[in-house]
MIRO-646751 format. One line per field, with one value per residue (C-alpha): residue number from 1; chain; x, y, z. Coordinates in Angstrom, 1 decimal. Example, Ala and Ser with C-alpha at 12.3 -4.5 7.8 and 13.67 -1.06 7.14 Angstrom:
i = (1/2)
ch = (A/A)
xx = (12.3/13.7)
yy = (-4.5/-1.1)
zz = (7.8/7.1)
***
This chain:
i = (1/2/3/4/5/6/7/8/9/10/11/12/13/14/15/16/17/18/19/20/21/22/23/24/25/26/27/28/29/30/31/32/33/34/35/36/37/38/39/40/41/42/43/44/45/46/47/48/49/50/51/52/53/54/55/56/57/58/59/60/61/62/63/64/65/66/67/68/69/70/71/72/73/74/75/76/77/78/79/80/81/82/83/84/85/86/87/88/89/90/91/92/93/94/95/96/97/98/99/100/101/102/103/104/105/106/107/108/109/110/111/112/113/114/115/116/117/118/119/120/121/122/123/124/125/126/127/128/129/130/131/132/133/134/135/136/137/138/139/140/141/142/143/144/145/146/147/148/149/150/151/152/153/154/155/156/157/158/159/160/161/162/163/164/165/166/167/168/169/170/171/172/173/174/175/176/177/178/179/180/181/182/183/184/185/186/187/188/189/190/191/192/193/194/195/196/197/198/199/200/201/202/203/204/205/206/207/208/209/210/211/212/213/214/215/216/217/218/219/220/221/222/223/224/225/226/227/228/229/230/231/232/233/234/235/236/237/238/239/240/241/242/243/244/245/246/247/248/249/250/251/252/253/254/255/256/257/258/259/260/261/262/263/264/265/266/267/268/269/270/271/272/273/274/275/276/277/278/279/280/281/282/283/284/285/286/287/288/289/290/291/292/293/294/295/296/297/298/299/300/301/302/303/304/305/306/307/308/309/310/311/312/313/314/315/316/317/318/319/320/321/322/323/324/325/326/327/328/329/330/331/332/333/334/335/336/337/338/339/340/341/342/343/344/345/346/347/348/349/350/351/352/353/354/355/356/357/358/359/360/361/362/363/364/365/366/367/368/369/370/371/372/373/374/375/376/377/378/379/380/381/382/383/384/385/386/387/388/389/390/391/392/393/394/395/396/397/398/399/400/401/402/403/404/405/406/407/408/409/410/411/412/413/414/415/416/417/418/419/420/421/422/423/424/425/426/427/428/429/430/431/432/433/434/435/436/437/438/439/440/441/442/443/444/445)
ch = (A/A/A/A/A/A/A/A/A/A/A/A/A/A/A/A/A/A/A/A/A/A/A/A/A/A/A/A/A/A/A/A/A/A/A/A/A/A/A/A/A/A/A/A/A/A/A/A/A/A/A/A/A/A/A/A/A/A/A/A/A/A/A/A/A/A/A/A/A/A/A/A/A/A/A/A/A/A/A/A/A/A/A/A/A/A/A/A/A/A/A/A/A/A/A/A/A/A/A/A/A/A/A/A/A/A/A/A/A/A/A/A/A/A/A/A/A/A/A/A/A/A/A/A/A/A/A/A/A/A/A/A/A/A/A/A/A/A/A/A/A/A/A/A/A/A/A/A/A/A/A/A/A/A/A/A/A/A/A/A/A/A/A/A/A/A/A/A/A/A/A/A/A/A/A/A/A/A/A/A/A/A/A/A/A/A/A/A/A/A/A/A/A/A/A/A/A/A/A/A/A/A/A/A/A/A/A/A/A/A/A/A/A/A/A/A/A/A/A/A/A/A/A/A/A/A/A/A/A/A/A/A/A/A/A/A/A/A/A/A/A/A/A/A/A/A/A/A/A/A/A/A/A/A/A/A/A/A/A/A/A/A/A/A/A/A/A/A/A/A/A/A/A/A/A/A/A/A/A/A/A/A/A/A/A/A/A/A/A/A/A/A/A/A/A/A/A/A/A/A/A/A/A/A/A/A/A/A/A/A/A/A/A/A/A/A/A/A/A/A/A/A/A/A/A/A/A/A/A/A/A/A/A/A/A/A/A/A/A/A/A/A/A/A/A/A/A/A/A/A/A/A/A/A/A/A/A/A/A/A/A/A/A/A/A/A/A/A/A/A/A/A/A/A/A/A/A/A/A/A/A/A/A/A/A/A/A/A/A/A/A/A/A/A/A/A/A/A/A/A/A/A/A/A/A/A/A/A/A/A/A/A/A/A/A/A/A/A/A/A/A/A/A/A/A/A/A/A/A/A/A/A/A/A/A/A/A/A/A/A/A/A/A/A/A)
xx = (-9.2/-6.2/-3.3/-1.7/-1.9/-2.9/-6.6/-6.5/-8.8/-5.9/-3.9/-7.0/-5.5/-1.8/-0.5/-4.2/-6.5/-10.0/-11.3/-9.0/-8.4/-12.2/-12.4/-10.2/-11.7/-14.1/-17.1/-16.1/-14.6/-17.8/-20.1/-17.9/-16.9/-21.4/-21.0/-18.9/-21.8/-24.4/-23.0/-21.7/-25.5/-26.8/-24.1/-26.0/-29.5/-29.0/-27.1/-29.9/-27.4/-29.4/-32.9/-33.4/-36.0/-32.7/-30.7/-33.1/-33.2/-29.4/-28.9/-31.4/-30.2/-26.8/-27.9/-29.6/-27.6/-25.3/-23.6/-21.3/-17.5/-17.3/-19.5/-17.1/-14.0/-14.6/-15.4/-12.7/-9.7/-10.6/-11.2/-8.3/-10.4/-14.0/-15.6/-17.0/-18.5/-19.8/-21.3/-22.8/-24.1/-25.7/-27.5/-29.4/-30.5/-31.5/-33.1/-34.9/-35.5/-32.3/-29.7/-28.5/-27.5/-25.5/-21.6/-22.8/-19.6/-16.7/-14.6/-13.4/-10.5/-12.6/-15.0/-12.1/-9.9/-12.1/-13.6/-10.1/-9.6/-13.0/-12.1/-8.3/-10.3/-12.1/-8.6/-7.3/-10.4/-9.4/-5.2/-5.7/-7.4/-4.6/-2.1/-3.6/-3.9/-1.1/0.9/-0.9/0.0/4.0/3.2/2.2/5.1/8.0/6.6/6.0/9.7/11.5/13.8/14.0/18.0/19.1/21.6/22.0/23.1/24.7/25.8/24.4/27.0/26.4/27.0/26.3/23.5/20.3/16.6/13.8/11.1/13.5/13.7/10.0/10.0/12.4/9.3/7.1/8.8/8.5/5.1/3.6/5.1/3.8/0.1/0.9/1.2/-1.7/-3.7/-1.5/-2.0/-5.3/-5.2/-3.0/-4.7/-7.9/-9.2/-11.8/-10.9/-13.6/-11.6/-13.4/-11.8/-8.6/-8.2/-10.1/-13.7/-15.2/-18.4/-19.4/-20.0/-20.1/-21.0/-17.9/-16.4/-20.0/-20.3/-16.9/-17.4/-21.4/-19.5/-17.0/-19.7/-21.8/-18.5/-17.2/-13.8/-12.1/-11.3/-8.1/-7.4/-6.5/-8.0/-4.8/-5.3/-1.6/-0.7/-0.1/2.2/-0.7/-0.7/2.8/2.1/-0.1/2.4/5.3/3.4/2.5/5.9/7.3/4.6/5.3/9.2/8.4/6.5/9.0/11.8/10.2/9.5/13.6/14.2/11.4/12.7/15.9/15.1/12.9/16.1/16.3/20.0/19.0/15.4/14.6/11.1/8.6/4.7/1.8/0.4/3.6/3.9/4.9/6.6/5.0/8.0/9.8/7.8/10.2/9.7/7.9/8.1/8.1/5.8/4.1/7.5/8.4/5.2/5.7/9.6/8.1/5.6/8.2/10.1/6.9/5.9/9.6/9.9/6.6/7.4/9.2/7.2/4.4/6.8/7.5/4.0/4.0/6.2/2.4/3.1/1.1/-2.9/-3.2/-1.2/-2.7/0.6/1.7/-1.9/-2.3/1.3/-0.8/-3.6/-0.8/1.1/-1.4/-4.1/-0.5/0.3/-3.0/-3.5/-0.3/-0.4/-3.7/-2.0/0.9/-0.8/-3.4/-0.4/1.7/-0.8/-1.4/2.6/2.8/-0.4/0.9/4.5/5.9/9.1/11.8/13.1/15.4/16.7/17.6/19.4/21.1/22.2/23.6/25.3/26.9/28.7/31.2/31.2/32.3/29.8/30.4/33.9/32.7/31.2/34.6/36.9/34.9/35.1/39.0/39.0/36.6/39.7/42.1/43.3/44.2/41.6/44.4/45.1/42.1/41.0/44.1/43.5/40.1/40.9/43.7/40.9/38.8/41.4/41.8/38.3/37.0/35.7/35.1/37.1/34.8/36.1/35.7/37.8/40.4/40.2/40.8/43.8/45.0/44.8/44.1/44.6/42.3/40.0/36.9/33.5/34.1/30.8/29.3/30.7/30.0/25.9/24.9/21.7/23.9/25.4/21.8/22.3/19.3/17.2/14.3/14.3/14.6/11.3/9.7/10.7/9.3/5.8/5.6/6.3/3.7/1.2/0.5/1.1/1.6/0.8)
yy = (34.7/37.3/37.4/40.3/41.0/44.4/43.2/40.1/39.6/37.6/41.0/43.4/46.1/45.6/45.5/45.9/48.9/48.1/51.4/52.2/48.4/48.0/50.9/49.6/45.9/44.5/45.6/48.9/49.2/48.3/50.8/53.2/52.7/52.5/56.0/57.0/55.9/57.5/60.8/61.0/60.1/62.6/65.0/64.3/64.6/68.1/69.0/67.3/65.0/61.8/62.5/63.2/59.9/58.0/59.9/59.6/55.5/55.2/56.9/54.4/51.6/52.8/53.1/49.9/47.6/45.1/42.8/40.3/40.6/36.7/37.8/39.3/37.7/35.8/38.9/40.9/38.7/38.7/42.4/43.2/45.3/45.1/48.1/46.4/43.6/46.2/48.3/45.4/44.5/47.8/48.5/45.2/46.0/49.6/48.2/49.5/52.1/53.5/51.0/53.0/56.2/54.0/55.0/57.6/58.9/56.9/54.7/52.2/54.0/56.8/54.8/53.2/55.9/58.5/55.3/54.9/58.3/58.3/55.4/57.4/60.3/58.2/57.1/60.6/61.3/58.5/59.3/63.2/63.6/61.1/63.0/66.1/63.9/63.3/66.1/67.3/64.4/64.7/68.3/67.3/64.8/67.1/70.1/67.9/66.2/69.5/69.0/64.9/64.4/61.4/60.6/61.4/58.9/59.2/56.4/54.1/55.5/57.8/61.3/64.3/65.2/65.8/66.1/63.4/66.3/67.0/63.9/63.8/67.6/65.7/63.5/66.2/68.0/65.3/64.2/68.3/68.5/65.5/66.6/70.2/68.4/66.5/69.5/69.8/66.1/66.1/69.1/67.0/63.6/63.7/64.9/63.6/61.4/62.1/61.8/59.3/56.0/58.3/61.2/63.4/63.3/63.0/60.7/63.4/65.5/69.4/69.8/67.4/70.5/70.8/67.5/66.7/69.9/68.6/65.6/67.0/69.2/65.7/63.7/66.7/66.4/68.8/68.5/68.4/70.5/67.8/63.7/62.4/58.7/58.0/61.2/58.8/61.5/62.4/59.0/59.1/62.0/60.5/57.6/59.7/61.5/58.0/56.8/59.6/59.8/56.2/57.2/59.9/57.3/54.5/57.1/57.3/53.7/52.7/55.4/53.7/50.4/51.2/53.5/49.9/47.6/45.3/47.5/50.8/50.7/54.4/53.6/51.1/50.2/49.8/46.0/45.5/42.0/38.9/35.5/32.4/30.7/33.8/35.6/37.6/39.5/42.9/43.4/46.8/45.7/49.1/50.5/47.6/47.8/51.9/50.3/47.5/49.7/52.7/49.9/48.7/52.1/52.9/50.0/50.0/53.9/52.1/50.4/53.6/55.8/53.1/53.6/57.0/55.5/55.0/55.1/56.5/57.4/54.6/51.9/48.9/47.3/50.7/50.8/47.5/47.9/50.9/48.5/46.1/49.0/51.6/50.0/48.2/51.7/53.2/50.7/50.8/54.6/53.7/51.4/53.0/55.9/54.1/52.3/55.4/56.9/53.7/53.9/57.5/56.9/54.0/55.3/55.2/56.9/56.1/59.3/57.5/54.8/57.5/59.7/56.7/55.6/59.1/59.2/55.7/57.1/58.9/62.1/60.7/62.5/65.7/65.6/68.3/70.4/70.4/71.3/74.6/75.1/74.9/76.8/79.7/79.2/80.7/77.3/76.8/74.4/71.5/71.6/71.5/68.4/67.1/67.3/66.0/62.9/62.3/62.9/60.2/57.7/58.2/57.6/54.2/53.0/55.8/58.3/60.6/62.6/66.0/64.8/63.5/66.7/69.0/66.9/67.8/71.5/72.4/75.9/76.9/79.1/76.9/76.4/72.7/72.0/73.6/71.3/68.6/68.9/67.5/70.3/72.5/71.2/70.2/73.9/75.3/72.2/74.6/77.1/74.1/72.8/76.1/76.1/73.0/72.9/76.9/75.4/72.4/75.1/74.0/76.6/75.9/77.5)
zz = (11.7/12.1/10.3/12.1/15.8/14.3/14.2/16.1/19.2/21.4/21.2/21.7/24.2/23.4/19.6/18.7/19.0/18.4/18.3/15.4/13.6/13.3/11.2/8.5/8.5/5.5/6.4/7.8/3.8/2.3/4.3/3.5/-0.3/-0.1/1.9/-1.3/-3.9/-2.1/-1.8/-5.3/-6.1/-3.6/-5.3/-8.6/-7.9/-6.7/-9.8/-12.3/-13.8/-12.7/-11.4/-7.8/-7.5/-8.2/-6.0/-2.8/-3.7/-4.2/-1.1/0.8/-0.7/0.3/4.1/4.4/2.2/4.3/1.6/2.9/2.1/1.1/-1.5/-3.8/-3.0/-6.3/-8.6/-6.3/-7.5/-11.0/-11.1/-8.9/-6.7/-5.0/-6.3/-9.8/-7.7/-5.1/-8.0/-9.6/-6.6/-5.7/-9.3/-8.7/-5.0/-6.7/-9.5/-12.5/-14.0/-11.7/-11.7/-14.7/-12.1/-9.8/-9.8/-12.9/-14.5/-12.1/-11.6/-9.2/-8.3/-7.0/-5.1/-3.1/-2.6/-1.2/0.9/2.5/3.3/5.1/7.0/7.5/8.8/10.8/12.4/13.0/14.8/17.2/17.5/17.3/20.7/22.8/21.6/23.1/26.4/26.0/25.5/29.0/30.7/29.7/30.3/34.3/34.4/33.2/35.4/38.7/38.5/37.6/41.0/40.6/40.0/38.2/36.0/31.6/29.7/26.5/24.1/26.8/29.7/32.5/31.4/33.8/36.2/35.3/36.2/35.2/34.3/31.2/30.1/30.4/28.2/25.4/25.2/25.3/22.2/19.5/20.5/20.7/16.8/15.6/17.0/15.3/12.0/11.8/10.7/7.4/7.3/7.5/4.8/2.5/2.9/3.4/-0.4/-2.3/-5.3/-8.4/-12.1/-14.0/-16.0/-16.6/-14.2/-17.3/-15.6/-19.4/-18.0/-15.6/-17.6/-18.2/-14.6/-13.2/-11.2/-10.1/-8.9/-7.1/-5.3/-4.3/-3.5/-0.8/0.8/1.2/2.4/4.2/2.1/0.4/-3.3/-5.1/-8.4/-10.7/-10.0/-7.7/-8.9/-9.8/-7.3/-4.4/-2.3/-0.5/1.5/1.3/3.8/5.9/6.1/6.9/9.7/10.9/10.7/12.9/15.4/16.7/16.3/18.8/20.9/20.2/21.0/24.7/24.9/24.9/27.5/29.5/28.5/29.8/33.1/33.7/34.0/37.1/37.2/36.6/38.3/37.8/36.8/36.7/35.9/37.8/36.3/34.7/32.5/34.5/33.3/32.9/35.1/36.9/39.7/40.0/36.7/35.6/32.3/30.4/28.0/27.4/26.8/24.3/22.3/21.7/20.1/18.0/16.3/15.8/14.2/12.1/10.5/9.7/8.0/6.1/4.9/2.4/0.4/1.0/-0.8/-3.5/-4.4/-5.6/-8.2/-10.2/-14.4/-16.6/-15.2/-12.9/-11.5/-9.8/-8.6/-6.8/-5.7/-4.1/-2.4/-0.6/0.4/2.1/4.2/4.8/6.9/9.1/9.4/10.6/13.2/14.4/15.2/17.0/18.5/19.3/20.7/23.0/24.3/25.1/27.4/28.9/29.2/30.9/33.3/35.3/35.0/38.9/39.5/42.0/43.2/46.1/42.8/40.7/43.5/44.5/40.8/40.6/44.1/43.0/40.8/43.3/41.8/38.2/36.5/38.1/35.5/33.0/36.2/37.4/34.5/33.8/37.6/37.2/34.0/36.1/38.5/36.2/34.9/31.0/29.7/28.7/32.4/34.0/31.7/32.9/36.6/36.4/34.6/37.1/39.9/37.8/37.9/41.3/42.2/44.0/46.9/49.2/47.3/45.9/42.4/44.0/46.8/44.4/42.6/45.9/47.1/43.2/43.1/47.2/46.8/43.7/44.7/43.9/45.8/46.3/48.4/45.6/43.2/45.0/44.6/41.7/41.9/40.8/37.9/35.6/33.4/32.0/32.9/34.7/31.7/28.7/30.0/30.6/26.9/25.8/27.7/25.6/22.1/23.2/24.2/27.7/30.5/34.0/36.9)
***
């Protein structure tokens, strides 16, 4: 059974991502909080602080046990956390004489910590690749509509010309940086947690540098200077990158949401969502998907950074607050960045709709064109701003602003057939995304 559509079958493909959900569920936990043992084992034997016999059969065990979560559901809510009953569990399926090296010198905290960030690296290893596709396939879209004309809106209301392909390079920016960070992410984040009952590594031993650093060469993690057990700002990273990759995707989501209007029209999607009692309707429901889980993550940073609020060595209240909001947020980056390519890849445009939106507008958004086109005239700025919002009043119907404008101030020496194309009036559109497909790293031919 599923509690969250995060990891529920019935939303597999929409607010669920299997590839990325599955690696957080209980068993995926347990292999890899096992992975954790039989490393720190492996880690051991090489060092001569348990004997290599016991290492080789820790590590076996390890591979081939397959407890079942329900197991230590009992144990898990009197401990607080799994990793006693797990340990337990593992010394007897050892047995004697080795059951004694199992877990040698940790504690619980390190088993499950440096188990999450395994399944966490796991994760990245999904999202990191899609947001490369991803950044090429924005890349394609911004280059290919460079001369597609439609309309900018700002606070919801038609502001001056402008072409699609920069929309789609606004997209472009936020989702390039956010795959540029997750190398410092990954830097941050994924670290091995070794320190012991108390973040002092006493149990390990002389060699406990020795050890943690075996450790990370097994696990392939790095290690951090000091045990990070009540240093939770490392997730907090993770979470905050999380938080503003699906803003980036959410971000383009409400454009799409809104380009997808039955009144706008600009866009739409191939296999868009229909109603159970309107035939009529095509839903945007990759669009509203990307805006529901930018909303999630933003929300959920909260109680992530409340966590690094940890007293004293350890905290098991701050910790379990990261069990409830981490994983959400994990899956719903997969989530959110399956669902974005999906988004951009059956994206259709309507060049004629988005001309025609534009044209609609009589010229109204050509205002700001025309006062510098005044002021270039010779005109004092007060007085061309002026004249143009005269021309605005007087358009309607067939009236078109530029007309108004020239029937205002015939004799200015001003280009008006040239002010009448909307082509001419998009700025540094061409160059900004040249600009933006250079920061992202893709060229174009």
């Amino acid at each position: 059974m599923s509690v969250t559509p995060l990891d529920s079958a019935l939303f597999s493909g929409s607010l669920n991502d299997p590839q990325v959900s599955q690696l957080f569920n209980d068993g995926a936990r347990i292999r890899a909080m096992l992975r954790v043992e039989a490393a720190l084992a492996r880690a051991q034997g090489a060092l001569g602080v348990i004997p290599e016999e016991a290492a080789d059969i820790i590590e076996r065990t390890c591979s081939a046990w397959a407890p079942e979560p329900e197991g230590f559901a009992g144990a898990t809510a009197r401990d607080g956390v799994p990793v006693p009953a797990l340990v337990a569990g593992l010394r007897e399926a050892v047995g004697e004489p080795h059951a004694t090296h199992v877990h040698y010198g940790a504690t619980s905290q390190d088993i499950a910590d440096t188990a999450f960030v395994l399944c966490l690296r796991s994760a990245l290893d999904v999202i990191g690749p899609r947001l490369d596709d991803l950044c090429a396939t924005l890349a394609n879209l911004a280059d290919a509509h460079r001369p597609t004309l439609c309309l900018s809106r700002t606070r919801g209301m038609q502001a001056v010309p402008t072409v699609f392909g920069l929309k789609a390079a606004n997209w472009l920016a936020q989702v390039a940086r956010a795959r540029d960070e997750l190398a410092e992410v990954r830097k941050t984040a994924l670290v091995l947690s070794l320190g012991g009952a108390a973040g002092t590594m006493a149990a390990l031993g002389p060699q406990a540098f020795e050890t943690a650093g075996a450790m990370g060469n097994v696990l392939k993690l790095e290690v951090a200077s000091t045990p990070w057990h009540a240093q939770r700002d490392r997730l907090t990273v993770a979470a905050g990158w999380m938080a503003r990759m699906c803003g980036a995707l959410g971000k383009m989501g409400a454009d799409m949401a809104i380009l997808a209007q039955s009144e706008v029209g600009e866009i739409t999607f191939e296999g868009a969502g229909g109603s159970s009692t309107m035939p009529n309707k095509a839903n945007p429901v990759a669009a509203e998907i990307l805006v529901a889980l930018a909303r999630l993550t933003a929300a959920l940073t909260g109680p992530m950074h409340e966590t690094q609020v940890a007293a004293n060595e350890r905290d098991g209240s701050a910790w379990m607050l990261e069990w409830l909001a981490l994983p959400q947020m994990v899956c719903a980056a997969g989530s959110a960045s399956a669902r974005a390519l999906d988004a951009v890849r059956t994206l259709r445009i309507d060049q004629t709709r988005m001309r025609a939106n534009l044209d609609a507008s009589n010229g109204l958004v050509l205002a700001e064109a025309a006062t510098f086109a005044l002021m270039d005239a010779g005109f004092d700025r007060t007085v061309a701003t002026g004249l143009v919002k005269q021309a605005c009043s007087r358009t309607c119907g067939d009236t078109h602003m530029v007309d108004a404008l020239r029937e205002l101030a015939d004799e200015t020496d001003v280009d008006w057939d040239c002010l009448r194309n909307p082509a001419n009036a998009i700025g540094q559109a061409d160059a900004l995304i040249d600009r933006a497909l250079a920061e992202a790293g893709i060229g174009q031919d």
